[in-house]
C-alpha positions as CSV (number, residue, x, y, z in Angstrom):
1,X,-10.3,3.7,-8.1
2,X,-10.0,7.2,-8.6
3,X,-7.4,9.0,-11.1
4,X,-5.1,11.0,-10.0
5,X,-3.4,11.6,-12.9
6,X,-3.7,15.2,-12.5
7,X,-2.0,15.7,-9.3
8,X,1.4,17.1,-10.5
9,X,4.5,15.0,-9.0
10,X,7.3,16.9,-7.2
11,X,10.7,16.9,-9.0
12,X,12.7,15.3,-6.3
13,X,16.1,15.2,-8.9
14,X,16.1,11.8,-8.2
15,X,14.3,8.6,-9.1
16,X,11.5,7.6,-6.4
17,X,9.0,5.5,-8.6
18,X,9.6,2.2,-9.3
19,X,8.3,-1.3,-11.1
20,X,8.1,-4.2,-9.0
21,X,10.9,-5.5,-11.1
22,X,13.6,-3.0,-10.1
23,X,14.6,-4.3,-6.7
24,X,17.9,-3.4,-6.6
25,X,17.0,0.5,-7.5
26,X,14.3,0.8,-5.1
27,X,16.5,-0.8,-2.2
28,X,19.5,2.1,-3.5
29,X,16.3,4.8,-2.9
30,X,15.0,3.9,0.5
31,X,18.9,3.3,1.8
32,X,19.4,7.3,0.4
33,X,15.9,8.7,0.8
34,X,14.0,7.0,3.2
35,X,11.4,5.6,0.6
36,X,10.3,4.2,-2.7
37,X,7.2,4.5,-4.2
38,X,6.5,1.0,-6.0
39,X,3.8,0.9,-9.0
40,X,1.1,-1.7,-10.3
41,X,1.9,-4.1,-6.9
42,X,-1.4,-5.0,-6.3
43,X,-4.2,-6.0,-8.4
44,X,-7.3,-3.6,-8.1
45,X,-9.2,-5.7,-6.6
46,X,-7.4,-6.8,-4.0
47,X,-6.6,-3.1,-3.6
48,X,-10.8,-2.8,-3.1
49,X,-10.6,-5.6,-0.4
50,X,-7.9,-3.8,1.7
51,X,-10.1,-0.9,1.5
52,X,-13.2,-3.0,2.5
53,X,-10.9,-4.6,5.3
54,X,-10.1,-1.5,6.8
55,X,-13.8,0.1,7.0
56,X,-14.7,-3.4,8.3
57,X,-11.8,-3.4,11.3
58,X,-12.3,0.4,11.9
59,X,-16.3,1.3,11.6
60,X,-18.3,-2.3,11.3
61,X,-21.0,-0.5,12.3
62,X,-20.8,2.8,9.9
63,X,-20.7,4.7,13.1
64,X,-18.7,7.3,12.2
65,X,-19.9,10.7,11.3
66,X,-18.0,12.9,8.2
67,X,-14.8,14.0,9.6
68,X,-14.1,11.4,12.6
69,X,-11.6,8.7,12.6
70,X,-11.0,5.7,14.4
71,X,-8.1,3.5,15.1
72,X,-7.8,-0.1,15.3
73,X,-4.1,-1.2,15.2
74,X,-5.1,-5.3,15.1
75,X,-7.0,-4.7,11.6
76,X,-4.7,-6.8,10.0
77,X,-4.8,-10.3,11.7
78,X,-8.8,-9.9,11.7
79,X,-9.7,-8.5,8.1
80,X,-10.1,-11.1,5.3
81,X,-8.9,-9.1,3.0
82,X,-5.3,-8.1,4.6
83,X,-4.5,-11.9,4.9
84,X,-4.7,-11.8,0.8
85,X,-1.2,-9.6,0.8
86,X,0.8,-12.7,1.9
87,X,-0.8,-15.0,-1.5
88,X,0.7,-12.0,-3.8
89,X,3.4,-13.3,-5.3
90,X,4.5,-9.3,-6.7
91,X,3.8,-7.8,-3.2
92,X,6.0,-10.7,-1.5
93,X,8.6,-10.3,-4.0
94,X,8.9,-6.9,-2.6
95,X,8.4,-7.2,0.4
96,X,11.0,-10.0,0.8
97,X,13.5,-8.3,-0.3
98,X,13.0,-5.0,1.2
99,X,12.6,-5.9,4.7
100,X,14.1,-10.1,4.1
């Protein structure tokens, strides 16, 4: 995965990055702000399969030339590796109690 260490983060005055173990905080966030930006939720390898899962639902056939896109909203009930989200027990955990 790349690093993007280097991109400077905006100084929103407020708290917007959270662990996966600060529920109540990122709940208080996305009531006041809209969102929350949760860290170190998914393994990286997982996070490679979603990736994988996405080229495979959108370009099976490596179609697409530099600088096209293609939409396929049903990605997720057909790619293997989407179906992985619901066995992660820290992405559940925030999940569940974001949207219950």
């Amino acid at each position: 995965m790349e690093n993007y260490s280097h991109v400077q983060q905006p100084d929103l005055r407020y708290q917007y990055q959270f662990g996966v173990d600060q529920l109540d905080q990122m709940s208080d966030c996305v009531e006041a702000h809209g969102f929350a930006i949760v860290k170190d939720v998914l393994p990286k390898q997982m996070i490679d399969n979603l990736k994988q899962a996405v080229f495979d639902g959108t370009d099976p056939n490596c179609t697409l030339n530099q600088g096209e896109s293609r939409t396929r909203h049903a990605w997720v009930e057909s790619g293997a590796g989407a179906w992985q989200l619901l066995e992660c027990h820290p992405f559940m955990k925030v999940h569940q109690h974001l949207i219950g």
